[in-house]
N, C-alpha and C positions, 0 to 999 in steps of 0.2 A: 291401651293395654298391649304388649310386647311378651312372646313367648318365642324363648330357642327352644329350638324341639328338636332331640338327637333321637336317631332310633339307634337303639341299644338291643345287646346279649342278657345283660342285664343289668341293673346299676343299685346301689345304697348309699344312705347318706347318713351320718351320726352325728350326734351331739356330745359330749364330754368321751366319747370313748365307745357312746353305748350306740350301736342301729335300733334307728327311729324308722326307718322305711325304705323298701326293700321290694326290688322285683325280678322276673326276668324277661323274658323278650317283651319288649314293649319300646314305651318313648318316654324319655327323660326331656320334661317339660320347668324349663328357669322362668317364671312367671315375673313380669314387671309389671306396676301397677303407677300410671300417671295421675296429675288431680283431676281430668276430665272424665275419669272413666266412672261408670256405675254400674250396674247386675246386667244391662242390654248388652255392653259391651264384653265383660264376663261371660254370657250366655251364648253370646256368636262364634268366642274365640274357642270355646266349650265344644259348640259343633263341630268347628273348623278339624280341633287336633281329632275329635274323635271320629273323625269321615278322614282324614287325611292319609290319601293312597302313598304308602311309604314302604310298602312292606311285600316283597314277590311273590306270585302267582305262580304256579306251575311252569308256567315261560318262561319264569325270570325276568319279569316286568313286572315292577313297581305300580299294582293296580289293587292292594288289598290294604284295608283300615285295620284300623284298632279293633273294630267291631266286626271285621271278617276274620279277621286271626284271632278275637279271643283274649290278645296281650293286655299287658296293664298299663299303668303310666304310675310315676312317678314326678309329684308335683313339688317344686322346690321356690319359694321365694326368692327373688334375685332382683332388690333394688338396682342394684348398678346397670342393669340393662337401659336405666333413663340415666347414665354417665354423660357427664358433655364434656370433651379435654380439646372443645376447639379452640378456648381462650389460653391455652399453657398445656401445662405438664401434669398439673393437680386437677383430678375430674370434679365437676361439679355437680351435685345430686339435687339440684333445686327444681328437676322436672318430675322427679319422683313423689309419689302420693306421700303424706304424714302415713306413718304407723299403724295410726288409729281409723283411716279408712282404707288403707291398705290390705290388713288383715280382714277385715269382713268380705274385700271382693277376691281375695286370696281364695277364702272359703269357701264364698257362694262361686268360684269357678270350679272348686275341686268338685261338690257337689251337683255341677250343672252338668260336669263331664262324667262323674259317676252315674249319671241321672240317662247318659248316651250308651251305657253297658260296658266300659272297660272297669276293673276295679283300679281304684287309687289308692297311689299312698302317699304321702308327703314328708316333707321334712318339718321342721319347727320353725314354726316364724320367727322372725326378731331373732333367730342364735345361731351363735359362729357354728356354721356343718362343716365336717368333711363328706366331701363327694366324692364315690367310686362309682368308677361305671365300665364299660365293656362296649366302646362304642361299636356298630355294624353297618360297615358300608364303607366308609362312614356316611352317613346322611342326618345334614344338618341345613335346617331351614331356619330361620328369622318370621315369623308371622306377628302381624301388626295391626291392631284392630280401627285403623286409620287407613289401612288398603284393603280393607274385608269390603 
């Protein structure tokens, strides 16, 4: 399982027109789901974002979580995060989970991270979003439930 995690001012993301999910300071989480993964893996990357010191302290050092400040997260599907364009030009999505098991550990991360104290919100599975966001810092990590 594969999450870029931006800490954000704050970010939305829509469906036909309409916002589906909506926050502000917090971390804007694109969640990739591989075939190896299951709710263990879901569960760890769930602690990871919600302990992850991204956000500054008094000092102005990066030593405060989601769950010190409060902030939300905003959780977004993002197949393409398992993209491979090593062979060419055109990526290839065959490391990326089916649909159908994808969406269950989609959700049982949203709810293992809500389960950490930040509130979430997400986008729609399976449909073309647009994404706005307000990045901050910028601070942009890669987490990878294969280097946890």
């Amino acid at each position: 399982m594969r999450a870029l995690v931006q800490r954000v001012a704050w970010a939305r993301v829509g469906v036909a027109g309409e916002t589906v999910g909506e926050i502000g300071p917090g971390l804007l989480v694109l969640l990739g789901v591989t075939h190896a993964d299951g709710e263990r893996e879901a569960e760890l990357l769930a602690l990871k974002v919600a302990k992850l010191r991204v956000f500054n302290d008094a000092a102005q050092k990066m030593n405060l979580s989601l769950r010190d400040t409060g902030g939300a997260a905003l959780v977004v599907s993002q197949f393409t995060l398992y993209g491979d364009a090593r062979g060419g030009n055109r990526p290839s999505f065959v490391a990326a989970a089916r649909p159908e098991q994808a969406v269950l550990l989609y959700e049982h991360f949203c709810r293992a991270l809500g389960a950490h104290g930040p509130r979430v919100a997400t986008g729609t599975f399976g449909a073309q979003m647009a994404l706005e966001l307000h990045n901050d810092g910028p601070v942009t990590l890669m987490l990878d439930t294969d280097a946890l």
